[in-house]
ROLUMRO-817689 format. One line per 4 residues: number of its first residue (from 1); their letters; for each residue x, y, z of C-alpha. Coordinates in steps of 0.001 Angstrom, whole numbers, plus 500000, padded with zeros to 6 digits. Layout:
% ROLUMRO-817689
NUM = A = X,Y,Z  ...
This chain:
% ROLUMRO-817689
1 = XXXX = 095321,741039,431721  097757,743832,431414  097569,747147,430675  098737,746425,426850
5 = XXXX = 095937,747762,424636  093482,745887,423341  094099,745741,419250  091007,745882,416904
9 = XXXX = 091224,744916,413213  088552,746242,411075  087692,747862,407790  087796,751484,407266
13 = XXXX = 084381,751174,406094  083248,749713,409799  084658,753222,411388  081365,754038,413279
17 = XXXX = 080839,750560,414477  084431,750450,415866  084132,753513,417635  080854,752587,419422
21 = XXXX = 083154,749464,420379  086351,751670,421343  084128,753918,423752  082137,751003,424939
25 = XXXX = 085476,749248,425895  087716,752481,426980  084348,753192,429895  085881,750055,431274
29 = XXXX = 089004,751291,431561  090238,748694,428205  093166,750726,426660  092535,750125,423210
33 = XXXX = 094704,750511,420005  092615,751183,416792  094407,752781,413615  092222,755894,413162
37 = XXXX = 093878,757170,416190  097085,756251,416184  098291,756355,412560  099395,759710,411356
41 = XXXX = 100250,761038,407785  103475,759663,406847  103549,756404,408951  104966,753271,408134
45 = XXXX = 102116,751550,407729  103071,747954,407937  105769,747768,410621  103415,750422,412812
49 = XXXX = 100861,747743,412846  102948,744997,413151  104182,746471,416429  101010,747515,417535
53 = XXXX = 099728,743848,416912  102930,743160,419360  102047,745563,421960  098711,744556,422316
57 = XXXX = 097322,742146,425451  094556,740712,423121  093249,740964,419177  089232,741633,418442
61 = XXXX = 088733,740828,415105  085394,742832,413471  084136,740501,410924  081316,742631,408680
65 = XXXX = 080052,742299,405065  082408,745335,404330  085534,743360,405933  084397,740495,403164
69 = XXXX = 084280,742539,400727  087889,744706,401795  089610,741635,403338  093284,742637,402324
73 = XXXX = 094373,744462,405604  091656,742143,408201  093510,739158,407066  097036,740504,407572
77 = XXXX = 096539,741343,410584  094854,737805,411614  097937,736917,410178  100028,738404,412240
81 = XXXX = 097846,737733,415868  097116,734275,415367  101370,733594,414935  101083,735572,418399
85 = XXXX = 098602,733312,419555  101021,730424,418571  103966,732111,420163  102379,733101,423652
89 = XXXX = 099311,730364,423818  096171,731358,423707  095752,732260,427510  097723,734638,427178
93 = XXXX = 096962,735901,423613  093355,736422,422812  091981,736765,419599  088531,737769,419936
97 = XXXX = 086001,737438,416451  083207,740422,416684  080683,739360,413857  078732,741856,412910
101 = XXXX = 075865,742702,410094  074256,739269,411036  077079,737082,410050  077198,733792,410940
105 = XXXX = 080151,731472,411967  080583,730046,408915  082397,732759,407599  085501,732482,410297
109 = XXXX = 086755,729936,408078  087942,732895,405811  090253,733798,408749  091233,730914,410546
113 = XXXX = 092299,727672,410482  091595,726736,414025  088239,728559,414715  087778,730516,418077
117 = XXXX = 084280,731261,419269  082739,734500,417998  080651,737249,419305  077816,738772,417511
121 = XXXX = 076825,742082,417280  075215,744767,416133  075326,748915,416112  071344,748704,417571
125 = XXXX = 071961,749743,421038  069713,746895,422790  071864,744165,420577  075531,746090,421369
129 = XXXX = 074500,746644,425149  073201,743027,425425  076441,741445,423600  079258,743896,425174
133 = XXXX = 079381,741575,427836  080808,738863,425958  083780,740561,424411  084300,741986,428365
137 = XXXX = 084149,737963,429067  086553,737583,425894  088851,740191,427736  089020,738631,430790
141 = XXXX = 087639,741741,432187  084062,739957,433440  082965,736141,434531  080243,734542,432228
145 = XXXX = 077600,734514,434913  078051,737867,435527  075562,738921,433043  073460,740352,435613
149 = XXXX = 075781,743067,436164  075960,744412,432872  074622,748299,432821  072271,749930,430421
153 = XXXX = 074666,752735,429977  074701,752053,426295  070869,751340,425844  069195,754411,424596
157 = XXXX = 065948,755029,426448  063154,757253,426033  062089,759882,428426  059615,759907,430252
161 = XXXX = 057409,762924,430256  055041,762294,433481  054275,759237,435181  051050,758235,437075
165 = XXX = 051604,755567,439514  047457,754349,440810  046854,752701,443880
């Protein structure tokens, strides 16, 4: 993979989820592109994203209730990746489905005609920490089997305040 940023199309509404994702992602070194930081005021909205789309090594796609609901700008920008996709192969373009909110698959046929395998997720840190791995697998950034060397440094865990150990 390169070091073209990552691209990830969501809903404004899914801000907090996304940036769980973007920090999750940019702790493994993933350069990521996400339009709350890189849009300004004044922007050309369309051809900014349209490059961006361009520039980017792969596409993560967050698929939530609010994305069903607000699907105007997550389907443009599907748009846009999977003629990408078409254009490079999809090797070498990777457009990566992050349901979320305990969707199922059935709702990827809303955003594609030729359906790629999703990853499901949620905000709980035991679910994110335990399904990160995937979209690292997604990336190319991690083998499937390496599951075992997945970290808990997203799992929140509760301090201990003594601890007994009896022999």
């Amino acid at each position: 993979m390169s070091n073209a940023p990552v691209f990830i199309s969501h809903t404004s509404r899914d801000d907090d989820f996304v940036r769980q994702l973007r920090e999750a992602l940019e702790k493994h070194q993933i350069p990521i592109w996400v339009d709350s930081r890189q849009l300004a005021p004044g922007d050309m909205l369309d051809s900014k994203i349209e490059k961006a789309i361009e520039a980017s090594s792969a596409f993560l796609l967050v698929i939530s209730k609010n994305s069903l609901e607000h699907p105007r700008w997550v389907k443009k920008e599907t748009k846009k990746a999977a003629a990408l996709q078409a254009e490079r192969g999809a090797e070498r373009y990777r457009i990566v489905p992050v349901l979320s909110d305990g969707l199922g698959e059935d709702v990827l046929e809303l955003f594609f005609e030729n359906q790629p395998v999703a990853v499901k997720i949620s905000p709980d840190p035991a679910d994110f920490q335990e399904n990160f791995n995937q979209i690292l697998v997604a990336l190319g950034k991690r083998l499937p089997d390496d599951q075992s060397q997945v970290t808990n440094q997203y799992a929140q865990t509760e301090q201990v305040d003594e601890l007994v150990l009896t022999l």
